[in-house]
C-alpha positions in Angstrom: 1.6 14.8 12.8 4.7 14.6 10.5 3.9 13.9 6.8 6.4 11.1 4.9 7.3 9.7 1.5 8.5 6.3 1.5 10.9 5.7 -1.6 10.9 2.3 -3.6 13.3 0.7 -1.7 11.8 0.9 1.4 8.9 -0.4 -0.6 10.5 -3.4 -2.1 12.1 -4.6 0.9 8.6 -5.1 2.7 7.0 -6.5 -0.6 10.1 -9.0 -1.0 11.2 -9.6 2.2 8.5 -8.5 4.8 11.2 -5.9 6.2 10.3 -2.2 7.0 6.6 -2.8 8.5 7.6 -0.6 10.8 7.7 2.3 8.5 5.1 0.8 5.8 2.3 0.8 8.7 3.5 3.5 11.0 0.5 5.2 12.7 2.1 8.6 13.7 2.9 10.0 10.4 0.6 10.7 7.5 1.9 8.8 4.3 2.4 10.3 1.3 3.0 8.4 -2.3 5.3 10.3 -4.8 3.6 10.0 -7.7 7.6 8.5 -9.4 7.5 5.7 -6.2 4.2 4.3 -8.1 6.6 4.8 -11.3 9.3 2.6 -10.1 6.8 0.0 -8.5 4.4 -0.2 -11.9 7.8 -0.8 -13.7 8.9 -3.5 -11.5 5.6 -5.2 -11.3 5.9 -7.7 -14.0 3.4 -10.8 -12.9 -0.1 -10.3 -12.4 0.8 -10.9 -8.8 3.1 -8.1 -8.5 0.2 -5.7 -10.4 -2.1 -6.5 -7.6 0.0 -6.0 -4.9 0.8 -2.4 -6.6 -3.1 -1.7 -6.7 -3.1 -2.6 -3.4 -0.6 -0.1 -2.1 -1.5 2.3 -4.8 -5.3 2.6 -4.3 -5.8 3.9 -0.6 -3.5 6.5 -1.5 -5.4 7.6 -4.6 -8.5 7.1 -2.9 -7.6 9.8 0.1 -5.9 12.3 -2.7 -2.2 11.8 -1.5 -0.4 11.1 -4.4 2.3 13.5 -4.7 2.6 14.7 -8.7 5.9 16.9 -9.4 4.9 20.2 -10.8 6.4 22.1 -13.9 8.1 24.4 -11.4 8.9 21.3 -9.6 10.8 20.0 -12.8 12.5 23.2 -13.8 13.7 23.1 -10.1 15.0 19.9 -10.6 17.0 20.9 -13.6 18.3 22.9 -11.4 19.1 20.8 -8.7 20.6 17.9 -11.4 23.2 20.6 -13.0 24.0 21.2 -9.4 25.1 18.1 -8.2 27.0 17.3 -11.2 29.0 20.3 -10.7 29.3 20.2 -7.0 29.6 16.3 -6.6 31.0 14.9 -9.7 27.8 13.4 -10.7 27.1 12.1 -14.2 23.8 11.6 -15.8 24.4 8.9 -18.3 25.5 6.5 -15.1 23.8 8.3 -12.5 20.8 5.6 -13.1 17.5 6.3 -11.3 19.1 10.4 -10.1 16.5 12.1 -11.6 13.6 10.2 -10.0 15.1 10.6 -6.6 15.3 14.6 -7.2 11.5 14.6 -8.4 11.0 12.5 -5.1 12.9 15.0 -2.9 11.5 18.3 -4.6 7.6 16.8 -4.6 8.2 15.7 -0.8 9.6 19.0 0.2 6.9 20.6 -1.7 4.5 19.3 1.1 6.1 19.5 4.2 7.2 15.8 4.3 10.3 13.8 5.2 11.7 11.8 2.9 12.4 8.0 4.1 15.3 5.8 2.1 17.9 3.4 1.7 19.7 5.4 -0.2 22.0 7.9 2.2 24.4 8.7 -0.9 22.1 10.6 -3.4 19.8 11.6 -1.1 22.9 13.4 1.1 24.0 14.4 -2.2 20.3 16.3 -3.0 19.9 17.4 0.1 23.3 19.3 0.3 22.1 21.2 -2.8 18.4 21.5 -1.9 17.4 21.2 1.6 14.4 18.5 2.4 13.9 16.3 5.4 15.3 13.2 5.0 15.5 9.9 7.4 17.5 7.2 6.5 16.5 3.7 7.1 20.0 1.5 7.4 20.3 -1.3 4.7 21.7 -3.7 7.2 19.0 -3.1 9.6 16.6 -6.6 10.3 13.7 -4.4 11.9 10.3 -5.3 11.0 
C-alpha cells in the first residue's frame, strides 16, 4: 500500500468547499500528516469552529503515530535544496512566500517512502527537479469529489 502526504491545499479545498474527498478519504493509501500541513492549518484556523475541525483531522493521525516531523538532517537538507532552487530556478526567498514549508513537506514525505499530493505543480516541479520525491498533482480546475 502506497504511503501519501496531503498538502494544505488539498486540505482547504475539502474543508471550504467539500472538494478532494476523493483523496481526503482514499482507502488504498496510508495517510500521512507533515507535521508543517498541521502548521499551515493551526495558522489558518482562526474561529473556534475552524480549531475543531483541525483537532478533528489532526487527532487520528496523532493518535496512530503518523505525524511526519522534519529532522535536523531533514533541515540542513533543505538548506540545501532552498540555495538550490534559487540558483537553478531563479527563485527568491523574501517573495518566495510559503517555499520553505513546501521543501520541509517534500524532504519529510520522501523521508518515508510517501508521495506527495498538491495543487501546487510549480514549486513542487521546481523541488522535485532538485531533489527527487514522488509527487501527484491534483488539477486546480478539477470539480472531483
Amino acid at each position: 500500500m502506497q504511503r501519501v502526504v496531503i498538502d494544505t491545499n488539498i486540505y482547504i479545498d475539502w474543508l471550504n468547499e467539500g472538494r478532494h474527498e476523493d483523496i481526503i478519504f482514499q482507502r488504498e493509501a496510508v495517510k500521512h500528516l507533515s507535521a508543517v500541513v498541521l502548521m499551515e492549518l493551526l495558522a489558518g484556523a482562526f474561529s473556534t469552529r475552524d480549531r475543531r475541525l483541525f483537532r478533528d483531522i489532526t487527532l487520528p493521525f496523532a493518535k496512530a503515530n503518523r505525524i511526519v516531523t522534519p529532522t535536523v538532517s531533514l533541515y540542513e537538507e533543505a538548506g540545501d535544496v532552498l540555495r538550490r532552487l534559487q540558483r537553478v530556478h531563479g527563485y527568491s526567498m523574501p517573495s518566495a512566500y510559503g517555499l520553505v514549508n513546501d521543501v520541509l513537506i517534500a524532504l519529510s514525505a520522501r523521508s518515508i517512502g510517501a508521495s506527495v499530493i498538491t495543487q501546487n505543480e510549480r514549486d513542487f516541479a521546481a523541488i522535485q527537479s532538485v531533489r527527487p520525491f514522488k509527487l501527484a498533482v491534483k488539477s486546480l480546475t478539477s470539480g472531483e469529489n
